[in-house]
Backbone as numpy.savetxt, mean C-alpha at the origin, in Angstrom:
# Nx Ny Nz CAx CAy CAz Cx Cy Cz
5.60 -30.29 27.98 6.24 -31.60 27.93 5.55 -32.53 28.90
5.61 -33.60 28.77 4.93 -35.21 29.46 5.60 -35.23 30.63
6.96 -34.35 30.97 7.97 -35.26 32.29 7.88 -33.62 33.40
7.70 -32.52 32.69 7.88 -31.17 33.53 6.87 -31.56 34.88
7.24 -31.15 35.66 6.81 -30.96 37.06 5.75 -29.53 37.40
6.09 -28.49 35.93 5.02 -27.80 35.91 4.62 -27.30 35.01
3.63 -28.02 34.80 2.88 -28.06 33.39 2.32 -26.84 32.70
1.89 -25.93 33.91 1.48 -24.54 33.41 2.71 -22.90 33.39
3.64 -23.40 33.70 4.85 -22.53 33.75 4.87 -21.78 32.63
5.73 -20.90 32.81 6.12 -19.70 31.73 7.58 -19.01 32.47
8.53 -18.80 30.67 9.27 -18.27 30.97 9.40 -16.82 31.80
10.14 -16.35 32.68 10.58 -15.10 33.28 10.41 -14.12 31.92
9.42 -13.11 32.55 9.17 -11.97 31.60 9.97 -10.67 32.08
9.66 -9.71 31.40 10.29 -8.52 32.10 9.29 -7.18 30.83
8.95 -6.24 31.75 8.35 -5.37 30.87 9.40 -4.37 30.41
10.38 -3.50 29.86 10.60 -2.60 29.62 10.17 -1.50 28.55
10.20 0.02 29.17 9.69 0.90 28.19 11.17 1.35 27.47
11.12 1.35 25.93 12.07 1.37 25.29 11.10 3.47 24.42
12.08 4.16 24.94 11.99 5.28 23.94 12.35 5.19 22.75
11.79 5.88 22.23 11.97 6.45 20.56 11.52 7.61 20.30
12.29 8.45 19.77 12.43 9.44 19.31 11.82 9.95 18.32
10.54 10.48 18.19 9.62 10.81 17.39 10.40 11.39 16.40
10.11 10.92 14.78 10.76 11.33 13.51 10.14 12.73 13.42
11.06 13.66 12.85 10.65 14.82 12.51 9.75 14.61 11.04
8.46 15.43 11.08 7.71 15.64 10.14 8.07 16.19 9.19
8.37 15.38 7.89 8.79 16.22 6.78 7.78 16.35 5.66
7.69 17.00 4.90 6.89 16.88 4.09 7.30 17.31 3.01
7.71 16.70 2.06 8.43 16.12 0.73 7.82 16.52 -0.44
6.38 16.84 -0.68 6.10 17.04 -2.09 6.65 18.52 -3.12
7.16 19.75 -2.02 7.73 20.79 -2.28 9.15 20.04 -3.23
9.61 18.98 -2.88 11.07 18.39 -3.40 10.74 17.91 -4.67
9.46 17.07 -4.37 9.22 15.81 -5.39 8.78 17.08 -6.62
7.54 18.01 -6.74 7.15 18.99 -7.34 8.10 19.44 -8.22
9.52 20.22 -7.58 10.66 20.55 -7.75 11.41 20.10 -8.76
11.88 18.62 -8.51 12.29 17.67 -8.84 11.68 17.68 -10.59
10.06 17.22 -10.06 9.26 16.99 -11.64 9.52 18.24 -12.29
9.53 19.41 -12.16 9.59 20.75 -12.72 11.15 20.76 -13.12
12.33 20.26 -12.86 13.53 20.55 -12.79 13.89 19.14 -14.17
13.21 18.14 -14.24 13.51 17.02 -15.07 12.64 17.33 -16.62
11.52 18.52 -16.40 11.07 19.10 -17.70 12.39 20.07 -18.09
12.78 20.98 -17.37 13.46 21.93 -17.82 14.97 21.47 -17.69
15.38 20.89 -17.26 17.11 20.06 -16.96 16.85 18.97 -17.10
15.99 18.17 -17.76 16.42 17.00 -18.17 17.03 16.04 -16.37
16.53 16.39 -15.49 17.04 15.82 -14.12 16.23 14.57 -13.97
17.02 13.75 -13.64 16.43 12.20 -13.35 15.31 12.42 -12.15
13.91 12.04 -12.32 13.16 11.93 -11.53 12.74 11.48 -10.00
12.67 11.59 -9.16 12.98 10.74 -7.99 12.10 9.93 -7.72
10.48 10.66 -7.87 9.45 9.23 -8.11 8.58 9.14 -9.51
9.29 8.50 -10.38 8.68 8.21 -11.65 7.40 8.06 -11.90
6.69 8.02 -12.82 5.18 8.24 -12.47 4.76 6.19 -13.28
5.88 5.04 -13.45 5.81 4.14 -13.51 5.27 3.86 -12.21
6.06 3.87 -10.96 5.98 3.46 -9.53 4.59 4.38 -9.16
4.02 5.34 -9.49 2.73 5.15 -9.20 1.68 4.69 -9.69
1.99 4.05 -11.25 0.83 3.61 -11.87 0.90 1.90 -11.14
2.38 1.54 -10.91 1.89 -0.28 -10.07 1.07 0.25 -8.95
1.58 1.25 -8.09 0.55 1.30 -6.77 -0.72 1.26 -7.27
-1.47 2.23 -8.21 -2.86 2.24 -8.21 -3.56 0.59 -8.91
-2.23 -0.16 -9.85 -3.09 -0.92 -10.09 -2.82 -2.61 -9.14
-1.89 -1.63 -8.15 -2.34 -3.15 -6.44 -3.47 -2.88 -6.22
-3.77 -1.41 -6.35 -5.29 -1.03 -5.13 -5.78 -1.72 -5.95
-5.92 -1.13 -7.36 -7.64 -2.09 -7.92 -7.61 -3.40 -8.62
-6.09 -4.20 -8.12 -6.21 -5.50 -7.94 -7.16 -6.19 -6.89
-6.62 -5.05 -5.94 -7.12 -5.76 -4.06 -8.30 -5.71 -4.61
-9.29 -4.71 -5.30 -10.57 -4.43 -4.98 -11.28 -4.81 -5.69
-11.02 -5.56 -7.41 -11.33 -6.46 -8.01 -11.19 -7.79 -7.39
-10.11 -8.45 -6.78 -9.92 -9.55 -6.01 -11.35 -10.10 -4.69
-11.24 -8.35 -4.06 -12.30 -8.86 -3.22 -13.83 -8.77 -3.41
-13.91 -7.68 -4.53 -15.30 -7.73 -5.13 -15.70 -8.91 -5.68
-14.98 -9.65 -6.39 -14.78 -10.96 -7.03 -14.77 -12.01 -6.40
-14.31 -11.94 -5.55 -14.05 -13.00 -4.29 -12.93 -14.30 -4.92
-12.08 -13.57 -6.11 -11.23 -14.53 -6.02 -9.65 -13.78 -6.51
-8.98 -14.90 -7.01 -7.21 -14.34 -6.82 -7.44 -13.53 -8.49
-6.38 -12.42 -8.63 -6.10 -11.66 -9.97 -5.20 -12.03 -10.39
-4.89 -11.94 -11.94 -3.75 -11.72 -12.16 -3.02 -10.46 -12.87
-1.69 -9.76 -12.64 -1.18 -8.72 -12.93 -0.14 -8.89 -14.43
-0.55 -7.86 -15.37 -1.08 -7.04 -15.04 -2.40 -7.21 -15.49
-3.19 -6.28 -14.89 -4.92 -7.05 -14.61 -5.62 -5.96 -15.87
-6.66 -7.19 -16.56 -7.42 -7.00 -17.87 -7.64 -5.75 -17.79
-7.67 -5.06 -18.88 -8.36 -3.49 -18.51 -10.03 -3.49 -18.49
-10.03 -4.08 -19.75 -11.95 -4.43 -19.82 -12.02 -4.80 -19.10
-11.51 -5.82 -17.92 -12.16 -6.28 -17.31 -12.38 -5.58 -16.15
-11.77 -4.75 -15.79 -11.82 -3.68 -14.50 -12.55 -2.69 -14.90
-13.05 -2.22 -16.26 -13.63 -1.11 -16.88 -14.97 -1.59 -16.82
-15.53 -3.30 -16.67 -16.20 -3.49 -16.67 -16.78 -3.56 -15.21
-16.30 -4.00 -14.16 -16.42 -4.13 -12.84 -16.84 -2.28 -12.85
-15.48 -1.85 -13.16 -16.06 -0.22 -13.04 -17.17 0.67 -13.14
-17.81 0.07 -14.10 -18.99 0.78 -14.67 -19.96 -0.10 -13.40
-20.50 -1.22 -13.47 -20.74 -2.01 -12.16 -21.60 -1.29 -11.15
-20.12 -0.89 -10.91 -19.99 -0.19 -9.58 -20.34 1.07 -9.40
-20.72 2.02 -10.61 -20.69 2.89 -11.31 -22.89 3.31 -10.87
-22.96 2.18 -11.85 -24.34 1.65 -11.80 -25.16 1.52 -10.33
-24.21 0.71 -9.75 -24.89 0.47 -8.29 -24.77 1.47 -7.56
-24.06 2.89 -7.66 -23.69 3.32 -6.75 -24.94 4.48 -6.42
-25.04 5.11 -5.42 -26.00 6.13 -5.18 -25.85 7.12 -5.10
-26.19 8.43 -5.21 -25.65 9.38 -4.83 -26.13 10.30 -3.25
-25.30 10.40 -3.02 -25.04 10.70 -1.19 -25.63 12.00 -0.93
């Protein structure tokens, strides 16, 4: 401000260490596995549908068409046109 008397001031800080309680490590695909095996044979509602992993894979190869491209996508994104980037990339690539 124009009228403060000290121009370089700062509010009163305070450091505190706040704990947290490290989450126990679970590891879930024994359930999810289960689950998929139990919805072939019982007809059991799925817990992660294999819809919700096909949007994840096609954010990734939004992001990676987007930035290969250097511009914005739109969803849901051309197939040729990613089949074409694909091959591309396919072409350029080397082997290691």
């Amino acid at each position: 401000s124009d009228t403060t008397e000290k121009p370089w001031s700062h509010p009163n800080r305070e450091t505190l260490e706040v704990g947290v309680p490290a989450a126990p490590v679970i590891n879930q695909h024994p359930q999810v596995l289960q689950n998929f095996i139990d919805s072939i044979l019982f007809d059991e509602k799925l817990i992660a549908p294999g819809e919700e992993g096909l949007m994840s894979v096609e954010l990734a190869n939004g992001i990676l068409m987007s930035t290969l491209k250097d511009r914005t996508v739109e969803f849901p994104l051309d197939p040729d046109e990613y089949a074409e980037l694909l091959a591309e990339l396919i072409a350029k690539s080397e082997n290691k």
